[in-house]
C-alpha positions as CSV (number, residue, x, y, z in Angstrom):
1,X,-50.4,36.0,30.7
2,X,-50.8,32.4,31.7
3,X,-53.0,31.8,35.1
4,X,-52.5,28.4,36.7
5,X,-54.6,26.6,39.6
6,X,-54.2,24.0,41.7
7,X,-57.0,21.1,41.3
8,X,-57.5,19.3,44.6
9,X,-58.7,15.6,45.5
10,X,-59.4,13.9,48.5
11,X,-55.6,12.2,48.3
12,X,-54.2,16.4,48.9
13,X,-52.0,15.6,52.1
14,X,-55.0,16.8,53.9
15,X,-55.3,16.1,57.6
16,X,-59.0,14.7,58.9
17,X,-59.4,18.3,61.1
18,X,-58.7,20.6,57.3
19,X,-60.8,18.1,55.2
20,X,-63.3,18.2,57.4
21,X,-63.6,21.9,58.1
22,X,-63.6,22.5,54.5
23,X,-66.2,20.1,53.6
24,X,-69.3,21.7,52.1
25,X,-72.8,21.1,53.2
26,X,-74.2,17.6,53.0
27,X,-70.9,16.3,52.5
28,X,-69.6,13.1,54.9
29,X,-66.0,12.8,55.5
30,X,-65.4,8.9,56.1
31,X,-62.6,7.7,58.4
32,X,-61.1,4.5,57.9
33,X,-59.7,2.8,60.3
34,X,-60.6,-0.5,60.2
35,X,-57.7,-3.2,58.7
36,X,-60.2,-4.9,56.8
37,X,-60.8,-2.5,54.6
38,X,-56.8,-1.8,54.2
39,X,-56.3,-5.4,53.4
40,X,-59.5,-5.6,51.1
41,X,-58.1,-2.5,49.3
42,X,-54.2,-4.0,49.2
43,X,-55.9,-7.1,47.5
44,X,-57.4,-5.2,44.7
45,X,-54.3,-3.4,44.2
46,X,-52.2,-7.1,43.9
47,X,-55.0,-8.1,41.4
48,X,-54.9,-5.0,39.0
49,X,-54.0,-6.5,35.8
50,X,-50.7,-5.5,34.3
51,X,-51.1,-4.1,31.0
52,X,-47.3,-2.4,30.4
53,X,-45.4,-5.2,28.9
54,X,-42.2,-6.3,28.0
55,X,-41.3,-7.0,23.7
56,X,-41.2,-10.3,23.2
57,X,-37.9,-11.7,22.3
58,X,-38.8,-12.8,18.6
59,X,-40.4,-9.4,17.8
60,X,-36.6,-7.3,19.0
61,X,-34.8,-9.4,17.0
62,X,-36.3,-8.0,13.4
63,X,-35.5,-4.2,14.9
64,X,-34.7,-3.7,18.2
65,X,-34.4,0.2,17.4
66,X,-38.1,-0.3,17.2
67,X,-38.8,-1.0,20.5
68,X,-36.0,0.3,23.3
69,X,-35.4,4.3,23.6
70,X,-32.8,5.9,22.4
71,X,-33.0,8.8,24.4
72,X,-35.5,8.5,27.3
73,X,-36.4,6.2,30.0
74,X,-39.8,6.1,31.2
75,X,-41.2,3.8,34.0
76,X,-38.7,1.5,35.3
77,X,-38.2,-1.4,32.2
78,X,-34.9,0.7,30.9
79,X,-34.5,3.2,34.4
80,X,-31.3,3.8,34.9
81,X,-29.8,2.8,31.8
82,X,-26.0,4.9,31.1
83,X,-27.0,5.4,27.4
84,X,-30.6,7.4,28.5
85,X,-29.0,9.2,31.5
86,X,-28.3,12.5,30.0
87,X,-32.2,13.3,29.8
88,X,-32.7,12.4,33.8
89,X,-31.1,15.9,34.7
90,X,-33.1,17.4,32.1
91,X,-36.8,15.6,33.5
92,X,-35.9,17.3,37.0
93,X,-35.6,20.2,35.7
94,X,-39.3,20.0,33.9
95,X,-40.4,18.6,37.4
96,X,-38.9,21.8,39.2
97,X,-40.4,24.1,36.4
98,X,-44.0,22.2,37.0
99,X,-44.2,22.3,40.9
100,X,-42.6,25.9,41.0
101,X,-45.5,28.0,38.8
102,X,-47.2,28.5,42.2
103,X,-45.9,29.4,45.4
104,X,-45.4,26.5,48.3
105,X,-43.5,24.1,46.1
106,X,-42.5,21.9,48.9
107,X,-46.0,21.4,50.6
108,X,-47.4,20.7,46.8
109,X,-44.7,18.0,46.4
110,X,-45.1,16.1,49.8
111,X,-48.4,16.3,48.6
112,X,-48.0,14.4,45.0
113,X,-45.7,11.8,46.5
114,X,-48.3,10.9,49.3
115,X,-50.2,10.2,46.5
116,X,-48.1,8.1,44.8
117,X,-47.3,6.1,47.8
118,X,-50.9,5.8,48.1
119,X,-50.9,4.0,44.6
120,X,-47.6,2.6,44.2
121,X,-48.9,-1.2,44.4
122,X,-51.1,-0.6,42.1
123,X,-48.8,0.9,39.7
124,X,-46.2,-1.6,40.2
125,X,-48.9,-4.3,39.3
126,X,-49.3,-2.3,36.3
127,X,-46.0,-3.8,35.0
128,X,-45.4,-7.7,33.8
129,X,-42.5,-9.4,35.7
130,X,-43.0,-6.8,38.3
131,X,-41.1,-8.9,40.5
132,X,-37.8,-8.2,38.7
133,X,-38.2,-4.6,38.7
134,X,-35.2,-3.9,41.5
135,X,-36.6,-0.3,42.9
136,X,-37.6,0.1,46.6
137,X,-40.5,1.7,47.4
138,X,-39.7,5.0,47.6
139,X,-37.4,4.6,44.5
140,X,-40.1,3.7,42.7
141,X,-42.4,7.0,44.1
142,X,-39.4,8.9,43.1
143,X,-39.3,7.8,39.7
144,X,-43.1,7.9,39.1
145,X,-42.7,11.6,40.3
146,X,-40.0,12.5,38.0
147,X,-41.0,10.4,35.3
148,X,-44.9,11.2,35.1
149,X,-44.5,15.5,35.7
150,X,-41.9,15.2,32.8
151,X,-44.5,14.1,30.6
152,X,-47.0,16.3,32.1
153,X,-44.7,19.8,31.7
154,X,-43.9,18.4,28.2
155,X,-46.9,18.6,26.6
156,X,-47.7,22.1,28.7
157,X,-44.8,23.4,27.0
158,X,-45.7,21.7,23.7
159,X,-49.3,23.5,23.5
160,X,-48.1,26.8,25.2
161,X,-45.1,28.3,23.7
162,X,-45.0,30.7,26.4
163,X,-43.9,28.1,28.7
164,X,-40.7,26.9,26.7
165,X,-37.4,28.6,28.0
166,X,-35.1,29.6,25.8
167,X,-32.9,27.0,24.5
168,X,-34.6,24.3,25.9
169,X,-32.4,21.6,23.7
170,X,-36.3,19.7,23.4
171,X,-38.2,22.4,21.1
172,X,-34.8,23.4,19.8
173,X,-33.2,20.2,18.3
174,X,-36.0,19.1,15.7
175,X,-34.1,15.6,15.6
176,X,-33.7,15.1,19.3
177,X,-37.8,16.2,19.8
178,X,-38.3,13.3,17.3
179,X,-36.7,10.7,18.6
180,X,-38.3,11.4,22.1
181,X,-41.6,11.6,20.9
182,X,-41.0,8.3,19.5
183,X,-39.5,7.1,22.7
184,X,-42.5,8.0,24.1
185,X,-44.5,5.4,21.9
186,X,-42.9,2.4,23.1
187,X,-44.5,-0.5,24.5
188,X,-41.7,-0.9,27.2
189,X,-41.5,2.8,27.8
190,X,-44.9,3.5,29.2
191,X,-46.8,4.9,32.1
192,X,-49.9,3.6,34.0
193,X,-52.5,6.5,32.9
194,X,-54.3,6.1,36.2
195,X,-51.2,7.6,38.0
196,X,-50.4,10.6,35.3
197,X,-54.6,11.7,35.8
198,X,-53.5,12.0,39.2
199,X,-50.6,13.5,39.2
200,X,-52.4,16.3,36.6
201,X,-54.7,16.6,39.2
202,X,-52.6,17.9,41.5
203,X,-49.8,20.4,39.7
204,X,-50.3,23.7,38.6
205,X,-51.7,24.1,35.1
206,X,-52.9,27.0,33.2
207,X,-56.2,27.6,33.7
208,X,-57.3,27.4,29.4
209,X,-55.4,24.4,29.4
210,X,-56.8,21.1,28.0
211,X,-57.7,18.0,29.4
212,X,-54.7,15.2,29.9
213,X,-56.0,13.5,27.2
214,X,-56.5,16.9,25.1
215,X,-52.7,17.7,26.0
216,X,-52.1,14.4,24.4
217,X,-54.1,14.0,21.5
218,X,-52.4,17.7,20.7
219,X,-48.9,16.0,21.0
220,X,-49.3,13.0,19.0
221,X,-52.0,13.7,16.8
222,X,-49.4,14.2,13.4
223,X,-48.8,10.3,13.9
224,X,-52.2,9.3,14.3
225,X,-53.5,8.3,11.0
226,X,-57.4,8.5,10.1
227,X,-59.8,11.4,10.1
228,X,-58.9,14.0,13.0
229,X,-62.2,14.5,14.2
230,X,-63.0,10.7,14.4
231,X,-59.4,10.2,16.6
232,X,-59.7,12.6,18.6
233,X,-63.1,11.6,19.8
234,X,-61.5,7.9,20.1
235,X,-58.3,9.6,22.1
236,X,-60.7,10.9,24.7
237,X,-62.0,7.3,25.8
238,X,-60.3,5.8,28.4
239,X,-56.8,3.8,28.4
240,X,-53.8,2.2,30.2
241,X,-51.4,4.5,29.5
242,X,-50.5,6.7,26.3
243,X,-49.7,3.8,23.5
244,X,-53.3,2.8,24.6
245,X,-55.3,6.1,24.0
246,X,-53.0,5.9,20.1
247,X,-54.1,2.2,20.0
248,X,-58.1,3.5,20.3
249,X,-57.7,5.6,17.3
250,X,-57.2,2.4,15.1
251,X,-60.1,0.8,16.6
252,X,-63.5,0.5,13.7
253,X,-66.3,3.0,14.0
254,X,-68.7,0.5,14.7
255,X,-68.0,-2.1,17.3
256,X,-69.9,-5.0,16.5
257,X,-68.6,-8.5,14.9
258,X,-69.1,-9.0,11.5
259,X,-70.9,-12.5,10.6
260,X,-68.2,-14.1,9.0
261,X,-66.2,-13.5,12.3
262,X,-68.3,-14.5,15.3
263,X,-66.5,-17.7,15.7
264,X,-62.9,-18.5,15.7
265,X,-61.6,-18.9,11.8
266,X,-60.8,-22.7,11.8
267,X,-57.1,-23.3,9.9
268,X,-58.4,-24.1,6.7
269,X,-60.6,-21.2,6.1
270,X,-57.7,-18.6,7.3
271,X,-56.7,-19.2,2.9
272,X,-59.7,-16.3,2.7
273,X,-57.2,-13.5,3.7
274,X,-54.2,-15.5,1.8
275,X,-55.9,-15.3,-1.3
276,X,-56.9,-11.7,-1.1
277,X,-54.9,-9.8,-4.2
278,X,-52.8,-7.0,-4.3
279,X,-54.6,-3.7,-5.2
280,X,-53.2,-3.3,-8.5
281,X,-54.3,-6.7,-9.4
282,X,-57.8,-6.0,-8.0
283,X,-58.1,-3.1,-10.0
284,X,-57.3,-5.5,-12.6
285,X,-60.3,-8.0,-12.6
286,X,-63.0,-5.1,-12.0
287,X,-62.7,-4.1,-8.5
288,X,-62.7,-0.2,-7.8
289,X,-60.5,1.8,-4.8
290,X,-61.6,4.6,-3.9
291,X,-60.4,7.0,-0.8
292,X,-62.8,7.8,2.0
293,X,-62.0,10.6,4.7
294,X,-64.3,9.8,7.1
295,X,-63.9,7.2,10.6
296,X,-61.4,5.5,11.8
297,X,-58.5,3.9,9.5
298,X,-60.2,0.1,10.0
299,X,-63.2,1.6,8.7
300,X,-62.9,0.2,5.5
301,X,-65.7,-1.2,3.5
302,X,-66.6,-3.5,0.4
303,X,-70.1,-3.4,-1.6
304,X,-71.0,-3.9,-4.9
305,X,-66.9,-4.0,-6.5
306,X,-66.2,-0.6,-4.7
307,X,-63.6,-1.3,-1.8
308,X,-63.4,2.2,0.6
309,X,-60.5,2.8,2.7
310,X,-59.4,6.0,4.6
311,X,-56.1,7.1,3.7
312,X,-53.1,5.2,4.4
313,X,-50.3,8.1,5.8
314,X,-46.5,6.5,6.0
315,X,-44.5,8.6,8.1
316,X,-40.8,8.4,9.7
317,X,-42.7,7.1,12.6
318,X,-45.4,4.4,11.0
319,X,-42.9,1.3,11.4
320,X,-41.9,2.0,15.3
321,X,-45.5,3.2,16.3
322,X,-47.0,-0.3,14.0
323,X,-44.2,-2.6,15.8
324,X,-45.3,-1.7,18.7
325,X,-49.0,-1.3,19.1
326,X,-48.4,-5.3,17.3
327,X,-46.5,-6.3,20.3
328,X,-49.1,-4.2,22.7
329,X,-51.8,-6.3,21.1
330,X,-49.9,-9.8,21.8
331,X,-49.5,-8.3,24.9
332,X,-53.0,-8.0,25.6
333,X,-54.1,-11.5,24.0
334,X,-57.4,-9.8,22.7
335,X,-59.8,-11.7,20.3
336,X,-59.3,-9.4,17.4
337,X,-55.7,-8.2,17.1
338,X,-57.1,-4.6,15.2
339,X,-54.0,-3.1,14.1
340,X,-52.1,-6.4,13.8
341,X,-54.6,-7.3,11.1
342,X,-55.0,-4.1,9.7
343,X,-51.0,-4.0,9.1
344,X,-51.4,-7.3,6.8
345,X,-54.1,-6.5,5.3
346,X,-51.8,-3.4,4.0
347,X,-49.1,-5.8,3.3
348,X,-51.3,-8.0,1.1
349,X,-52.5,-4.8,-0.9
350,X,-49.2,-3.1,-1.1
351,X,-47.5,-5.8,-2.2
352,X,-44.8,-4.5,-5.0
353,X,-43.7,-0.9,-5.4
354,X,-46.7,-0.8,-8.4
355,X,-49.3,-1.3,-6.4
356,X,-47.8,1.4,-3.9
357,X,-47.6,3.8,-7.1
358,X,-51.2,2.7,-8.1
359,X,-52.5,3.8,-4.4
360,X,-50.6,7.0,-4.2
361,X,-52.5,7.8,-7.7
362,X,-55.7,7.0,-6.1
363,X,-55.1,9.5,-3.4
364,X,-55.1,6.5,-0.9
365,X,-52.0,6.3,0.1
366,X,-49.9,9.5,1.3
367,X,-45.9,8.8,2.4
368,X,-42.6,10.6,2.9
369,X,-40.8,7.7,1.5
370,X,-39.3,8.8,-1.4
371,X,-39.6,5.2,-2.9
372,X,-42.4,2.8,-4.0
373,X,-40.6,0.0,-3.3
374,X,-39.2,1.3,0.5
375,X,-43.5,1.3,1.0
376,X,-44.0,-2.8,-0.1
377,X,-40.6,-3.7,1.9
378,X,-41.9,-1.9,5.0
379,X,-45.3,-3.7,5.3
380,X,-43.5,-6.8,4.4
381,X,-41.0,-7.0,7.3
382,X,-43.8,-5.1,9.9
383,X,-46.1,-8.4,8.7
384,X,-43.5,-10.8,8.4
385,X,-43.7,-12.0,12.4
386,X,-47.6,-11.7,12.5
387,X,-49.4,-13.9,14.9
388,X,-53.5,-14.1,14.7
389,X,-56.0,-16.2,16.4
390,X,-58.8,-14.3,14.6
391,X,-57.9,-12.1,11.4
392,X,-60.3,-9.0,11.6
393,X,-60.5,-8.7,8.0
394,X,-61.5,-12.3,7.0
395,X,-65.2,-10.8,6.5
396,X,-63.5,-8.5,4.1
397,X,-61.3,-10.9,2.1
398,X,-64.5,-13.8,1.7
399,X,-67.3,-10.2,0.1
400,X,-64.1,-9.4,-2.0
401,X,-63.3,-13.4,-3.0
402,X,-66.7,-14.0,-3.5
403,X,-67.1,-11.2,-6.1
404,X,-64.4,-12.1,-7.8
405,X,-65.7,-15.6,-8.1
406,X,-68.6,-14.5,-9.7
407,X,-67.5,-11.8,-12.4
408,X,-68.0,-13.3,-15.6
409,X,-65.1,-11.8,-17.5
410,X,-62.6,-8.7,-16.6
411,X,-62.6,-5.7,-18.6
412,X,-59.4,-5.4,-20.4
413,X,-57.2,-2.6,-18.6
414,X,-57.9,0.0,-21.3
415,X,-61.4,0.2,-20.5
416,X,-61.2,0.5,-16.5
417,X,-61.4,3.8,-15.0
């Protein structure tokens, strides 16, 4: 048997008299009244940066599959959209089946949506161009309500079976629970984080349950490349929304700047990651691979010949999940683009189906693409519309350039292990 409970905040619906009655001892209930606060606070809403974005054209036009849903809206980019509105029947009924587990389902939601209104300005802000998203206020606290206790009931049902009714078309079509978990990864298709921690806060969930970010990890951890211990401990740190919290499980181990890459890499030097060979041609001149299972996938390391790098999975979901943590990242305009750099860095060592065969020997590189040559194609397209300021990996390419330059002779092939 599954027991729920109700967490509580300060936002409940509460009136001054019940908050302040249930206070406990020590405790100050503050009253606002005064307009300048109200203003002060409206201000820091307006200011919130956005960080949901739309695809920039360029990127949509090498696969626009890659980017809008094909089954689900979430947040209001593609609401309302007659191709995705067979699933909006289907989210009310997840939002009835959340706010019903406990009795009182009415007070419970006038309490949720007085929360949203309480952060709708700031969630608005949380979208670029909000000014063309055409959705009145309470539209918008309507559709943050549906939209945000869909996801939350989903992954509930997701990590307790019990909670699945039968023929719930969701758990029981394996293709359509695919493409809506990969709906859910899309840049265009996300929801401000801030808002689903409140909402979670305030519906019924079992009591064992985990976390929101545990509930999440849980649903997308069989896309999330790397060691599971090391991304789930990067899952738990804080995020924008949901393609965020996958973004932090790319990030390196160790956050400081390498030397080479302190300072912007002037034009003429960015020939470093240019020159960099393909792994089969490393192996070639003397250079070792090995697999490590430890950290973070951008954990990878070169000293004394040996390059280390965790394993490389390719799944049905690494080109949608890379095009669009790419596009998050231009999004953003941070100084190092992580997981745009770490996609050509793969593209430069899987550069021909034998250097994909030559991983896959090496235990490096795991995929359920049938073909070698599907593996170099895909990191060729995903890199071919790159864009960097600063290439994370230039450190990298200059240790493994600069060995090169200085071995002697190369071992004919025979004699390398």
């Amino acid at each position: 048997m599954i027991v729920f409970e109700i967490k509580s905040e300060m936002e409940s619906g509460k009136t001054n008299t019940e908050m302040e009655s249930s206070k406990r001892p020590g405790e100050e209930i503050i009253q606002v009244h005064d307009e300048l606060v109200s203003t002060i606070k409206k201000k820091m809403d307006t200011v919130f940066p956005h960080c949901i974005c739309r695809v920039q054209e360029r990127l949509v036009q090498e696969n626009e599959k890659a980017y809008y849903p094909e089954l689900i809206s979430i947040g209001p980019f593609h609401h309302g959209k007659e191709k995705l509105k067979d699933m909006e029947d289907h989210k009310w009924r997840y939002l009835h089946a959340l706010l019903s587990r406990k009795p009182n389902l009415e007070a419970r939601l006038a309490i949720c949506v007085n929360a949203l209104r309480e952060c709708e300005l700031k969630a608005r802000n949380c979208y670029a161009k909000k000014e063309s998203i055409n959705l009145s206020c309470d539209e918008f606290v309507k559709m943050m309500l549906v939209d945000g206790c869909f996801i939350i009931e989903l992954f509930l049902k997701y990590a307790h079976r019990s909670l699945r009714k039968r023929g719930d078309p969701i758990f029981t079509l394996h293709e359509r629970f695919r493409t809506l978990r990969c709906d859910m990864i899309l840049l265009e298709n996300q929801y401000p984080l801030f808002v689903l921690q409140r909402l979670f806060n305030l519906v019924p969930t079992p009591q064992q349950s985990k976390s929101l970010n545990g509930l999440a990890f849980h649903f997308f951890r069989t896309m999330i490349p790397g060691n599971k211990k090391a991304t789930q401990d990067k899952f738990s740190q804080e995020g924008n929304h949901l393609l965020d919290l996958i973004h932090n499980c790319f990030l390196p181990t160790f956050s400081e700047v390498h030397p080479a890459a302190e300072k912007p890499t002037p034009p003429k030097q960015s020939s470093k990651r240019e020159k960099l060979q393909s792994a089969s041609k490393l192996h070639e001149s003397g250079i070792k691979l090995r697999k490590v299972n430890e950290g973070v996938v951008l954990d990878i390391a070169f000293e004394n010949g040996l390059l280390s790098i965790p394993e490389v999975k390719i799944h049905q979901y690494t080109e949608t999940l890379f095009r669009n943590l790419i596009a998050g990242e231009e999004c953003n305009c941070d100084n190092f683009v992580h997981v745009t750099s770490y996609v050509f860095l793969l593209s430069k060592l899987i550069s021909s189906p034998k250097d994909a065969k030559f991983l896959r020997q090496k235990k490096i590189l795991i995929s359920s693409l049938k073909e070698d040559n599907d593996i170099s194609e895909l990191f060729k397209k995903l890199s071919k519309e790159v864009e960097m300021n600063q290439f994370y990996f230039d450190w990298l390419c200059e240790q493994v350039n600069e060995y090169k330059s200085a071995t002697w002779f190369t071992l004919p092939s025979c004699f390398q292990k």
